[in-house]
PQR file with spaces between the fields and no chain letter, atoms N, CA, C, O and H, PARSE charges and radii, in Angstrom:
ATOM       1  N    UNK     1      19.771   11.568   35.639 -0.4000 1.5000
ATOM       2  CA   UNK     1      21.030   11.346   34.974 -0.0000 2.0000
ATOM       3  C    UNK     1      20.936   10.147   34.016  0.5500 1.7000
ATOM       4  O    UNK     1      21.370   10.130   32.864 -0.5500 1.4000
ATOM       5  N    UNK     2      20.359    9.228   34.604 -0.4000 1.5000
ATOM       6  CA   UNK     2      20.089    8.170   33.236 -0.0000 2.0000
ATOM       7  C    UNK     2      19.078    8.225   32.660  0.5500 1.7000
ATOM       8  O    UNK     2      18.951    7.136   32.100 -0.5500 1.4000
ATOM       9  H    UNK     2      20.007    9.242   35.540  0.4000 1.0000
ATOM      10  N    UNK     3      18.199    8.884   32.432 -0.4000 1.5000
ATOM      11  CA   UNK     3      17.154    9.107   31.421 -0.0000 2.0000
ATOM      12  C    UNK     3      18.339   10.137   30.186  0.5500 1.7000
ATOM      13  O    UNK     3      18.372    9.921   28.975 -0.5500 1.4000
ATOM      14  H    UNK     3      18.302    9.769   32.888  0.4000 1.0000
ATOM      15  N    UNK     4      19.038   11.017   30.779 -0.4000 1.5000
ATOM      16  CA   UNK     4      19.816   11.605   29.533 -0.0000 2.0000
ATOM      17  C    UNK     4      20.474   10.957   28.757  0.5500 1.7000
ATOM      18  O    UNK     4      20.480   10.888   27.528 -0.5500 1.4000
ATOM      19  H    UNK     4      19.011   11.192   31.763  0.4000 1.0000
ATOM      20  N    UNK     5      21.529   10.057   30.214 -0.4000 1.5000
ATOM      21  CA   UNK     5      22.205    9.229   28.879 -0.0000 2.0000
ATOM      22  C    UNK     5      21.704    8.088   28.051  0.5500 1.7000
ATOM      23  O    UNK     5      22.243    7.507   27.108 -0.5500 1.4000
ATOM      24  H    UNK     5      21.524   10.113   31.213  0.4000 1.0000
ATOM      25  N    UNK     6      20.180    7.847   28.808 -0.4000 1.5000
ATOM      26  CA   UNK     6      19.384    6.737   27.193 -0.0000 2.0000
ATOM      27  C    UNK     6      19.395    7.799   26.206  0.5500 1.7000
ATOM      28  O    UNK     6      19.962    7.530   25.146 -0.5500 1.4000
ATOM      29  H    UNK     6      19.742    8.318   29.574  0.4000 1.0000
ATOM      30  N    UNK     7      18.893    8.928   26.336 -0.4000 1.5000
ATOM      31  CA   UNK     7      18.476    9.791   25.590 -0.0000 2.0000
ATOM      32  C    UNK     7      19.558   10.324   24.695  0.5500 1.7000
ATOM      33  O    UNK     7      19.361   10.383   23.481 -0.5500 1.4000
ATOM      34  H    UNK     7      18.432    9.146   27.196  0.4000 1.0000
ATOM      35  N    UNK     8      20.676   10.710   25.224 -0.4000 1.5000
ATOM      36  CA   UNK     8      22.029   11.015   24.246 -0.0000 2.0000
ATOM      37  C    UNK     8      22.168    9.533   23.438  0.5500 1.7000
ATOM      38  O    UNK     8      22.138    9.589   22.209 -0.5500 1.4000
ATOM      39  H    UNK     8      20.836   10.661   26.210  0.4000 1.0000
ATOM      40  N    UNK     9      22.293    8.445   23.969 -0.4000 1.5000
ATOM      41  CA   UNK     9      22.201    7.063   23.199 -0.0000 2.0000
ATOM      42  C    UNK     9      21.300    6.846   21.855  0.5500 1.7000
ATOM      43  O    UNK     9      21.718    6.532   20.741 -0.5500 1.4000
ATOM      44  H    UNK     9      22.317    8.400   24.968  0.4000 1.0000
ATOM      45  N    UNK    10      20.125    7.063   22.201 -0.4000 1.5000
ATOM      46  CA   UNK    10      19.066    6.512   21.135 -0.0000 2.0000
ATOM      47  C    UNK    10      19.216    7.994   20.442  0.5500 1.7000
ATOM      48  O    UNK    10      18.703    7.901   19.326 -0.5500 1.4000
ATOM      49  H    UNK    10      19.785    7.318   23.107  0.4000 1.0000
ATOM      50  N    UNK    11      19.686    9.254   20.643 -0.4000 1.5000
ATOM      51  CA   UNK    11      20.188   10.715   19.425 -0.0000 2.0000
ATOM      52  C    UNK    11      21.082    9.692   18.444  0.5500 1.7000
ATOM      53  O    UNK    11      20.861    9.496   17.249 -0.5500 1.4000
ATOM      54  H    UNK    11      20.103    9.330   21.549  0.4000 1.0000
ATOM      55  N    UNK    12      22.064    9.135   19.186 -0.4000 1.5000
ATOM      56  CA   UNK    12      23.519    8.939   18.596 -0.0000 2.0000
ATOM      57  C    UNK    12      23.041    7.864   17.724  0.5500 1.7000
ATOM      58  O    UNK    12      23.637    7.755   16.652 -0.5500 1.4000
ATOM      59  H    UNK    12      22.244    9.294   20.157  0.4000 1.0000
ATOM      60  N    UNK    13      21.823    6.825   18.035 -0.4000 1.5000
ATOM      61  CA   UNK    13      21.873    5.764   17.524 -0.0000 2.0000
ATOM      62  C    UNK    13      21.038    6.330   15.640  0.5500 1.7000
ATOM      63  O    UNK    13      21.420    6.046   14.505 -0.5500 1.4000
ATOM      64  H    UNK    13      21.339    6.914   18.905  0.4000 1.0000
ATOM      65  N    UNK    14      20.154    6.959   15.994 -0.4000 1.5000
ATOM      66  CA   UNK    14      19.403    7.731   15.064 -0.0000 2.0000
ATOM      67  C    UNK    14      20.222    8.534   14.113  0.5500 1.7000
ATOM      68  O    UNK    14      20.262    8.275   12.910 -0.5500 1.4000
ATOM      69  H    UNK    14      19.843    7.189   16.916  0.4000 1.0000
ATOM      70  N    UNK    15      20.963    9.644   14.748 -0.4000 1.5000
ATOM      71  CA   UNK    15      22.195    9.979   13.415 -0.0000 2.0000
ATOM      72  C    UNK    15      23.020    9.525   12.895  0.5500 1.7000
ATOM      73  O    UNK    15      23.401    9.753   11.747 -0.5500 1.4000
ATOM      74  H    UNK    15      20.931    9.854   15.725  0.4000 1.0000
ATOM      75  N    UNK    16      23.673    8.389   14.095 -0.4000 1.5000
ATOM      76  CA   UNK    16      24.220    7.281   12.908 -0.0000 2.0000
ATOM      77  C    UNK    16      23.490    6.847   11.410  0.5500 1.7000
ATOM      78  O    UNK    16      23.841    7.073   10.252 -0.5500 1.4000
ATOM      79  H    UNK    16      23.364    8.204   15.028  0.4000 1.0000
ATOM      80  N    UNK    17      21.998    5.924   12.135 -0.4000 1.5000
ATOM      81  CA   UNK    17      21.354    5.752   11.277 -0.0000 2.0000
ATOM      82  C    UNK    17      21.202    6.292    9.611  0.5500 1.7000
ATOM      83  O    UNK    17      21.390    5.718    8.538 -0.5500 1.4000
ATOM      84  H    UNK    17      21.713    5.740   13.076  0.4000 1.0000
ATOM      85  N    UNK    18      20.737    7.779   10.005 -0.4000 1.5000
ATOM      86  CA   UNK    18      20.670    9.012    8.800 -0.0000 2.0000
ATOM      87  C    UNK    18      22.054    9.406    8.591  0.5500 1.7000
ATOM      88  O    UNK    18      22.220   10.560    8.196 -0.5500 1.4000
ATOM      89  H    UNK    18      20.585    8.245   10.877  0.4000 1.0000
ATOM      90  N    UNK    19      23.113    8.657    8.782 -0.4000 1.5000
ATOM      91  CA   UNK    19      24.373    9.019    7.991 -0.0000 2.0000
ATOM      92  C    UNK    19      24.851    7.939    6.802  0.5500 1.7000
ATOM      93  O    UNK    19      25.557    8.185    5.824 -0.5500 1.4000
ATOM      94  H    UNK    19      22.978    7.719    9.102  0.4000 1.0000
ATOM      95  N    UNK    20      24.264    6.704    7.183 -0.4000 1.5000
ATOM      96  CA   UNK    20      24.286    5.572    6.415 -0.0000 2.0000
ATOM      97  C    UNK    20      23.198    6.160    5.015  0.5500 1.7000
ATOM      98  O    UNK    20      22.381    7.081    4.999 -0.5500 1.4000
ATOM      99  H    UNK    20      23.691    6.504    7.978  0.4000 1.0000
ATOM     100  N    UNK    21      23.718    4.937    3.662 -0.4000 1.5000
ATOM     101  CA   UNK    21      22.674    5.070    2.847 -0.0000 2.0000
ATOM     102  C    UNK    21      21.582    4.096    3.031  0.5500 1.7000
ATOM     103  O    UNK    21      21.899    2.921    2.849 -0.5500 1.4000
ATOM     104  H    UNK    21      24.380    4.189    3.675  0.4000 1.0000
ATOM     105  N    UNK    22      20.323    4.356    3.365 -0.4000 1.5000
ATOM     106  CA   UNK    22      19.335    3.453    3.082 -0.0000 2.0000
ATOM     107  C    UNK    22      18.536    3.448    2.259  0.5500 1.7000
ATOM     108  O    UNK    22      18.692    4.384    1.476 -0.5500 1.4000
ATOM     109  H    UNK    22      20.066    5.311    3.513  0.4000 1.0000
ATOM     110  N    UNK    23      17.384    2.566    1.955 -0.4000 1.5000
ATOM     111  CA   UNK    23      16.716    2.325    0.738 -0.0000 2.0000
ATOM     112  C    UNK    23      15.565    1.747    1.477  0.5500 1.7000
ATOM     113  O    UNK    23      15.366    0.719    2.125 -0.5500 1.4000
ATOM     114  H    UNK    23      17.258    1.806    2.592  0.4000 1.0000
ATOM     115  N    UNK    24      14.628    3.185    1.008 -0.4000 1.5000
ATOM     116  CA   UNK    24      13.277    3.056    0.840 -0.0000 2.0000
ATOM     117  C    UNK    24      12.006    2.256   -0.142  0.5500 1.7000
ATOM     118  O    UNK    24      11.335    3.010   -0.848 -0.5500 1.4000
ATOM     119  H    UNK    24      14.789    4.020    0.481  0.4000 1.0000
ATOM     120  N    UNK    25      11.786    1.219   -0.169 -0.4000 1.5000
ATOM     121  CA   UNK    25      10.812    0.790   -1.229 -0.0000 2.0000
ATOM     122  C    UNK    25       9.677    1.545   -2.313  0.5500 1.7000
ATOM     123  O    UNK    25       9.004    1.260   -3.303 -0.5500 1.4000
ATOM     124  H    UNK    25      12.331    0.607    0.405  0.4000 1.0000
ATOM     125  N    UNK    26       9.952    2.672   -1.428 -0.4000 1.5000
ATOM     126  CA   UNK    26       9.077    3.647   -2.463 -0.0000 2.0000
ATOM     127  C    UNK    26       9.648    5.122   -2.977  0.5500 1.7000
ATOM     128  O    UNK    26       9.082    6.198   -3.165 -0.5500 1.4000
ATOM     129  H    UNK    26      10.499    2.904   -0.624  0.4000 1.0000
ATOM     130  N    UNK    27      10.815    4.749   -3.096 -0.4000 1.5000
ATOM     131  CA   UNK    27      11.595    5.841   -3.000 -0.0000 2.0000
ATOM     132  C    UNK    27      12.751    6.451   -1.897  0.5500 1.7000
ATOM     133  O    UNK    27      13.129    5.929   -0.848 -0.5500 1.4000
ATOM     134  H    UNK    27      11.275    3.875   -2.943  0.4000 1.0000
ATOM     135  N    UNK    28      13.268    8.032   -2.650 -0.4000 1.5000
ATOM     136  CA   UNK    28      13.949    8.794   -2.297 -0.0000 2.0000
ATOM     137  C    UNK    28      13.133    9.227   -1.251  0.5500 1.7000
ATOM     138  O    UNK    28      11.962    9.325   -1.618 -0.5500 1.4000
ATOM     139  H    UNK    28      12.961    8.456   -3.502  0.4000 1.0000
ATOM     140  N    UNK    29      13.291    9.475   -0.275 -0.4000 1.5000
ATOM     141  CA   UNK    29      13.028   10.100    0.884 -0.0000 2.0000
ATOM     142  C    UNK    29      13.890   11.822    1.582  0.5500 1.7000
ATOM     143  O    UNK    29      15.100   11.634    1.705 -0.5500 1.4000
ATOM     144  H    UNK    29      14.242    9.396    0.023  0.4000 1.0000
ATOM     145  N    UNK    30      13.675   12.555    1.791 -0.4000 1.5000
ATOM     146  CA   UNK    30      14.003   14.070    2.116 -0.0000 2.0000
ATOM     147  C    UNK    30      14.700   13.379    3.535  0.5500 1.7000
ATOM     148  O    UNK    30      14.109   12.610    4.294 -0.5500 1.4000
ATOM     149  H    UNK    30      12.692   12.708    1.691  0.4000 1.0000
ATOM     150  N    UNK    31      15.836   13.769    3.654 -0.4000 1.5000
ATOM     151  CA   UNK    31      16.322   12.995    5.312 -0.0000 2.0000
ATOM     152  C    UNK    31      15.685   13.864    6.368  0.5500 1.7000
ATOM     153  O    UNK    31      15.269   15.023    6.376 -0.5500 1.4000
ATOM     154  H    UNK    31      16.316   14.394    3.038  0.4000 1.0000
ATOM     155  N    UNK    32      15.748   13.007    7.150 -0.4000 1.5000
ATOM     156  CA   UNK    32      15.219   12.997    8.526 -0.0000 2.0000
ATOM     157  C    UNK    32      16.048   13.136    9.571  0.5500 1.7000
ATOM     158  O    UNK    32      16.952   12.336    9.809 -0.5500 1.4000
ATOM     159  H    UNK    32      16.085   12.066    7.143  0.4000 1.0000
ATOM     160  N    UNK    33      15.730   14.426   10.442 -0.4000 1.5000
ATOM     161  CA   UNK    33      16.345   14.679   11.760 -0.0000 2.0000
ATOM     162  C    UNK    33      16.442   13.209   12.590  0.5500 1.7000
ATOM     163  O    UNK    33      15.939   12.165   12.175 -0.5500 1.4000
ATOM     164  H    UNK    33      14.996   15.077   10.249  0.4000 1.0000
ATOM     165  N    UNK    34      17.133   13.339   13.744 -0.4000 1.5000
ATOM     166  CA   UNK    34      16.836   12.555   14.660 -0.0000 2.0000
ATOM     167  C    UNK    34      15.407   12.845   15.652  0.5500 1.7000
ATOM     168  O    UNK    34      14.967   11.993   16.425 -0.5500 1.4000
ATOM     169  H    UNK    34      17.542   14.187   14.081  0.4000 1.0000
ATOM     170  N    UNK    35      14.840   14.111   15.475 -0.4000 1.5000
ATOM     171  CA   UNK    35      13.828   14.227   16.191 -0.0000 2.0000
ATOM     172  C    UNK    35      12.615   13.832   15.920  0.5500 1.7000
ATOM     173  O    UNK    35      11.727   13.503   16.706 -0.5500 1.4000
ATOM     174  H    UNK    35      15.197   14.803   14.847  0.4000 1.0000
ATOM     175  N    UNK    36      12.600   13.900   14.079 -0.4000 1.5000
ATOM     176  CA   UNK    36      11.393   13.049   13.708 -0.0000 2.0000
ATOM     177  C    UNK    36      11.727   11.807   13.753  0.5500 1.7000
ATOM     178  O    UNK    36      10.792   11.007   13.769 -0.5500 1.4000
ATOM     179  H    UNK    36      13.321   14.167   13.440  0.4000 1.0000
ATOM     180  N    UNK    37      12.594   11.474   13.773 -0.4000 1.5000
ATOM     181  CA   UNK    37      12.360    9.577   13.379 -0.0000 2.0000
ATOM     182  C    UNK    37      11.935    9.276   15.715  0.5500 1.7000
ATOM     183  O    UNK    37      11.141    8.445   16.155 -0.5500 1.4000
ATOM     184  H    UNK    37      13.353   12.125   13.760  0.4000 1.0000
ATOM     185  N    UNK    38      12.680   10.136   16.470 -0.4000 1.5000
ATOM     186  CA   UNK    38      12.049   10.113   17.213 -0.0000 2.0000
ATOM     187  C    UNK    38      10.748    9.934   17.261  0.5500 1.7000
ATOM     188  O    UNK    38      10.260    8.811   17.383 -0.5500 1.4000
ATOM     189  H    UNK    38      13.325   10.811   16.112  0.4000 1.0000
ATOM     190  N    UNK    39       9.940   11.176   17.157 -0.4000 1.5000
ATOM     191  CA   UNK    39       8.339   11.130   17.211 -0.0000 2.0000
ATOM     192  C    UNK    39       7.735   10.084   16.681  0.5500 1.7000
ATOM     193  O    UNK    39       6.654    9.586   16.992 -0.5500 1.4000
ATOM     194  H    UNK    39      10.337   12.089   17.059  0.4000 1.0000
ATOM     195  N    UNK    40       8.605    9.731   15.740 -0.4000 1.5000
ATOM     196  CA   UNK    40       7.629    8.517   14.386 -0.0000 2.0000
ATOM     197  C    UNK    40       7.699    7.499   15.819  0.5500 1.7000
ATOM     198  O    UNK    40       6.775    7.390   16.625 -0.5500 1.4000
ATOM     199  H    UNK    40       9.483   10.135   15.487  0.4000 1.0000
ATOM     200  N    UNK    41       8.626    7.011   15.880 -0.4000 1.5000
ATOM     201  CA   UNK    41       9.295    5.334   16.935 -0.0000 2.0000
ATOM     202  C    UNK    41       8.263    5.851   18.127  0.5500 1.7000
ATOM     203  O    UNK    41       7.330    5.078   18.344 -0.5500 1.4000
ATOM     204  H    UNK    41       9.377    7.099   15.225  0.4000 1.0000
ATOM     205  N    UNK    42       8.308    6.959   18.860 -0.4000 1.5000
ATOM     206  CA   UNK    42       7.232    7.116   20.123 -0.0000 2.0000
ATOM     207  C    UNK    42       6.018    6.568   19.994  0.5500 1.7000
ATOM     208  O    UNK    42       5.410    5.921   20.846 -0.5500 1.4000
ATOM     209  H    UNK    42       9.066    7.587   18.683  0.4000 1.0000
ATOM     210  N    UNK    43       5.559    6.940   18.515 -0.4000 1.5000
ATOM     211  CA   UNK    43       4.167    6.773   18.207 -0.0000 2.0000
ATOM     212  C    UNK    43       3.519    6.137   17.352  0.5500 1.7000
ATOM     213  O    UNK    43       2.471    6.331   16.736 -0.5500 1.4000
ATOM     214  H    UNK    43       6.054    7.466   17.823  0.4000 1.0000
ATOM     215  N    UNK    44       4.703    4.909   17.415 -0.4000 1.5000
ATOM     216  CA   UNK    44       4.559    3.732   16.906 -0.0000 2.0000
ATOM     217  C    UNK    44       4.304    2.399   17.755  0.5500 1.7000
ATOM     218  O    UNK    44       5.066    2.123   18.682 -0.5500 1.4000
ATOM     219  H    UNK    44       5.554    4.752   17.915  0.4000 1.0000
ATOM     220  N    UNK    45       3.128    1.505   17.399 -0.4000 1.5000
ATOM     221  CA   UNK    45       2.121    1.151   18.416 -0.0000 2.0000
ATOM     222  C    UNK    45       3.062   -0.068   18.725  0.5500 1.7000
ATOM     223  O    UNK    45       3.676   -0.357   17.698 -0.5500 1.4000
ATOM     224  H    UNK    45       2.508    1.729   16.647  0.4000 1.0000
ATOM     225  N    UNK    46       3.329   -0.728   19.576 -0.4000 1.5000
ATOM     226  CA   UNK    46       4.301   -1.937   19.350 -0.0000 2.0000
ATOM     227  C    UNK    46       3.270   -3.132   20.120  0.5500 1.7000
ATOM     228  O    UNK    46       3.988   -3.974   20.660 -0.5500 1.4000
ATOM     229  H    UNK    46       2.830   -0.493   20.411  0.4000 1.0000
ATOM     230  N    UNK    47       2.213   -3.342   20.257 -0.4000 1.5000
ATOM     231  CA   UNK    47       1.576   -3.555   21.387 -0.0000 2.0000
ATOM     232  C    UNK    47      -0.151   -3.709   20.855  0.5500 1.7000
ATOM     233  O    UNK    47      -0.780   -2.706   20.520 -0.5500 1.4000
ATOM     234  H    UNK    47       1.630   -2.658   19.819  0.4000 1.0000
ATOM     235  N    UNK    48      -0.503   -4.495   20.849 -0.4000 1.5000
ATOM     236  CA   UNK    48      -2.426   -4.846   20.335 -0.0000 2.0000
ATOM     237  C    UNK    48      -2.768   -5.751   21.162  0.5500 1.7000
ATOM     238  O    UNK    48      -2.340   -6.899   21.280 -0.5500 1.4000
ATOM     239  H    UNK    48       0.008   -5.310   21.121  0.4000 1.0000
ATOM     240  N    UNK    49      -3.972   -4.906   22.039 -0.4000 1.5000
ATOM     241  CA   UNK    49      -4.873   -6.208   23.336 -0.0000 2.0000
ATOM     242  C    UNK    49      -3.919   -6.800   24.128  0.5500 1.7000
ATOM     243  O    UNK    49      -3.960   -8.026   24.232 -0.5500 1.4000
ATOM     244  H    UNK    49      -4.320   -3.973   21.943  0.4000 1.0000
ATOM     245  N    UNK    50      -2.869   -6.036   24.843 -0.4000 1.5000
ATOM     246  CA   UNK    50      -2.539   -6.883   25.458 -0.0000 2.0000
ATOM     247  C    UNK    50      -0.668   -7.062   25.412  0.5500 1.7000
ATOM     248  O    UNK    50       0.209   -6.817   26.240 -0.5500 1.4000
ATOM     249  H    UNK    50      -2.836   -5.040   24.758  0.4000 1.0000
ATOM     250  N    UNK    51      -0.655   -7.664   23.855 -0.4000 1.5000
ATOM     251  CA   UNK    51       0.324   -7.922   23.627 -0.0000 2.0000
ATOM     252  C    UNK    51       1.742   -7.619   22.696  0.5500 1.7000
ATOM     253  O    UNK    51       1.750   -7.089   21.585 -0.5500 1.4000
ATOM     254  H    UNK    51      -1.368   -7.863   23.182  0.4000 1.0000
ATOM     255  N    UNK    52       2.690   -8.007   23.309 -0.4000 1.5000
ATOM     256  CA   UNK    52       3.647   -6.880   22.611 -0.0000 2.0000
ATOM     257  C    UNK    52       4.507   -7.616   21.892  0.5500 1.7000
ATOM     258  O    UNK    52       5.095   -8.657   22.185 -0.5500 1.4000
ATOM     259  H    UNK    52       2.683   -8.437   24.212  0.4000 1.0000
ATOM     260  N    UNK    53       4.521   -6.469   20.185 -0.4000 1.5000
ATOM     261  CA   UNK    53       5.000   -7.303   19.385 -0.0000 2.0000
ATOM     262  C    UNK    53       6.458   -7.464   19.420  0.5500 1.7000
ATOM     263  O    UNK    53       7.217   -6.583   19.824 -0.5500 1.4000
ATOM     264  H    UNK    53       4.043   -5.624   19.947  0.4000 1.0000
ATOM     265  N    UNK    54       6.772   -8.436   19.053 -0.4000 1.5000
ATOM     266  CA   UNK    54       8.453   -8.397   18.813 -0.0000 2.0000
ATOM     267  C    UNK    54       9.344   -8.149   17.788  0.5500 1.7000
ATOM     268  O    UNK    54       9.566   -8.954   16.884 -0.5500 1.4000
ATOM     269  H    UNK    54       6.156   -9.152   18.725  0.4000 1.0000
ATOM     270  N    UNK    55       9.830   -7.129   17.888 -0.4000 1.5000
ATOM     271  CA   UNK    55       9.917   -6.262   16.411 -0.0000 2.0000
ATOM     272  C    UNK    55      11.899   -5.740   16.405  0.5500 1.7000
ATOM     273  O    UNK    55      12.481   -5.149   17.314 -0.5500 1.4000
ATOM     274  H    UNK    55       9.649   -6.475   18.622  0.4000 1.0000
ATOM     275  N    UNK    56      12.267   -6.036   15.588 -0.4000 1.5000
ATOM     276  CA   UNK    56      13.752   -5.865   15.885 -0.0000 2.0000
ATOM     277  C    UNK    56      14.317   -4.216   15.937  0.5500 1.7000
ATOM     278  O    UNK    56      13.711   -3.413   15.227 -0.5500 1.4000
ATOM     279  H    UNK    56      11.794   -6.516   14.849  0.4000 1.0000
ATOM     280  N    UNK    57      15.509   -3.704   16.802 -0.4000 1.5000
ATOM     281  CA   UNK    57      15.718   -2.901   16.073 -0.0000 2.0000
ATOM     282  C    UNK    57      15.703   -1.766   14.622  0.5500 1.7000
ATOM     283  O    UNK    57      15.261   -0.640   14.395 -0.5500 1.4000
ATOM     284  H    UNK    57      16.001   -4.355   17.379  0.4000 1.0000
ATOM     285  N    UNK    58      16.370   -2.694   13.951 -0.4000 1.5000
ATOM     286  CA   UNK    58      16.567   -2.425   12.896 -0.0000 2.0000
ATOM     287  C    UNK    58      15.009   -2.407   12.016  0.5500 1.7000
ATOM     288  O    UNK    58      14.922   -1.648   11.051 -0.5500 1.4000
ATOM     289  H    UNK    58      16.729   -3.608   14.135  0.4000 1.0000
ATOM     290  N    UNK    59      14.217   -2.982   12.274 -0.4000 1.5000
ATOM     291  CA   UNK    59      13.060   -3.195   11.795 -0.0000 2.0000
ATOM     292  C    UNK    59      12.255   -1.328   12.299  0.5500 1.7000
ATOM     293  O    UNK    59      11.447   -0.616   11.702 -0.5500 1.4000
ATOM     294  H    UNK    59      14.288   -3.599   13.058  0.4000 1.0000
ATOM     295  N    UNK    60      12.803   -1.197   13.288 -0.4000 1.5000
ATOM     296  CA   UNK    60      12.296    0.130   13.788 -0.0000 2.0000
ATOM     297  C    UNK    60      12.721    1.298   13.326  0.5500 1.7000
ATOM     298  O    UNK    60      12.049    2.278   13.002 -0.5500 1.4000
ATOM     299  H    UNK    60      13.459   -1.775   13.774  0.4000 1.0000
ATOM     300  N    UNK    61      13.911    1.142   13.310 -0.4000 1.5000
ATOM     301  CA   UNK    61      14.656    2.014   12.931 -0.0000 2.0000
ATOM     302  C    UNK    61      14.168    2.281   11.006  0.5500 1.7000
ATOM     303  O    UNK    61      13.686    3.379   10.726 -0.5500 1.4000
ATOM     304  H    UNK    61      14.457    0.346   13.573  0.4000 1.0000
ATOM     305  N    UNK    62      14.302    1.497   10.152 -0.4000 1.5000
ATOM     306  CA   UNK    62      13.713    1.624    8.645 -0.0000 2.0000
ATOM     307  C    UNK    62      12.672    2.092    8.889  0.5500 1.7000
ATOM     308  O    UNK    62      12.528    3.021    8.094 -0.5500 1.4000
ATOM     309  H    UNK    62      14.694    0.606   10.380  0.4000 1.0000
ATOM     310  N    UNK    63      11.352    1.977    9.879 -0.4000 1.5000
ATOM     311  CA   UNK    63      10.396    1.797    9.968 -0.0000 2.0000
ATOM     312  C    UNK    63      10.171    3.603   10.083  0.5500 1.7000
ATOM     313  O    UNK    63       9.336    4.240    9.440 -0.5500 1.4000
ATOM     314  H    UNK    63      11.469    1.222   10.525  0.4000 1.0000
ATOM     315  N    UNK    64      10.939    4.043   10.854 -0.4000 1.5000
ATOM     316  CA   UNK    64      11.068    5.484   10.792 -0.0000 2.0000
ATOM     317  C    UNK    64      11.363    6.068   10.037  0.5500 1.7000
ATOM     318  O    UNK    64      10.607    6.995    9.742 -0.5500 1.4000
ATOM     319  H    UNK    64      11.617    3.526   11.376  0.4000 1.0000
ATOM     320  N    UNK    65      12.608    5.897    9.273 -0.4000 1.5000
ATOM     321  CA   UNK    65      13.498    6.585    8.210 -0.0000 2.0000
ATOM     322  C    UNK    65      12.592    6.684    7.285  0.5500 1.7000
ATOM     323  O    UNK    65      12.271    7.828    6.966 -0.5500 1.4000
ATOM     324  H    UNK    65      13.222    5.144    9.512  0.4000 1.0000
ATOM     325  N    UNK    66      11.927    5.532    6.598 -0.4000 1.5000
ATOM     326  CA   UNK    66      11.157    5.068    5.754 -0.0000 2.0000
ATOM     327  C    UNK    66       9.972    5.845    5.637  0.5500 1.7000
ATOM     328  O    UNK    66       9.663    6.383    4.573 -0.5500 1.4000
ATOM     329  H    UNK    66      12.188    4.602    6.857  0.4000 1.0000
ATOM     330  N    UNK    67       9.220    5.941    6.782 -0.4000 1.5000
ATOM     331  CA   UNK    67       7.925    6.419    6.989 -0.0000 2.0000
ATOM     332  C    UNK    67       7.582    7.849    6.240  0.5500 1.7000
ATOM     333  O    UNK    67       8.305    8.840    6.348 -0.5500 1.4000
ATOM     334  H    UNK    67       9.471    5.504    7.645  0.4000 1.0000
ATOM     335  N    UNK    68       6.041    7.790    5.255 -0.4000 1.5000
ATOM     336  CA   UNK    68       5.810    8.627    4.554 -0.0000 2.0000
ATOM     337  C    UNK    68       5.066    9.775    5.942  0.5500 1.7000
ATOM     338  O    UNK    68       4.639   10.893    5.655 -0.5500 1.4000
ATOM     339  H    UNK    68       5.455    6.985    5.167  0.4000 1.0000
C-alpha cells in the first residue's frame, strides 16, 4: 500500500512537472510522458565509489525533462 502511494506521488509530481513551461538549453524538446522521465531519474547514477551525490529535486527533475 505504500509503495503505490509513493508511486501515485512521484506520477503526480512528474505531470505536474510536463504541464509547466520549461526551458531546455538546447532546445525545444517533444514532451515527455511521466513514464520516461521515470526511466530517465531510475537510471540516473546519483552515487560514484561509494558516495552519494547531493542533487536537488528540481535539479532532477530538468535533468529528465531535458534529457536528449
Amino acid at each position: 500500500m505504500s509503495e503505490a502511494m509513493r508511486a501515485g506521488y512521484c506520477i503526480g509530481v512528474l505531470e505536474q512537472y510536463n504541464k509547466e513551461n520549461h526551458y531546455c538549453s538546447y532546445g525545444d524538446i517533444d514532451v515527455r510522458n511521466w513514464y520516461q522521465m521515470a526511466k530517465i531519474i531510475a537510471n540516473e547514477p546519483y552515487y560514484k565509489n561509494g558516495d552519494i551525490f547531493n542533487i536537488s529535486s528540481s535539479t532532477v527533475l530538468k535533468k529528465a525533462y531535458c534529457y536528449e
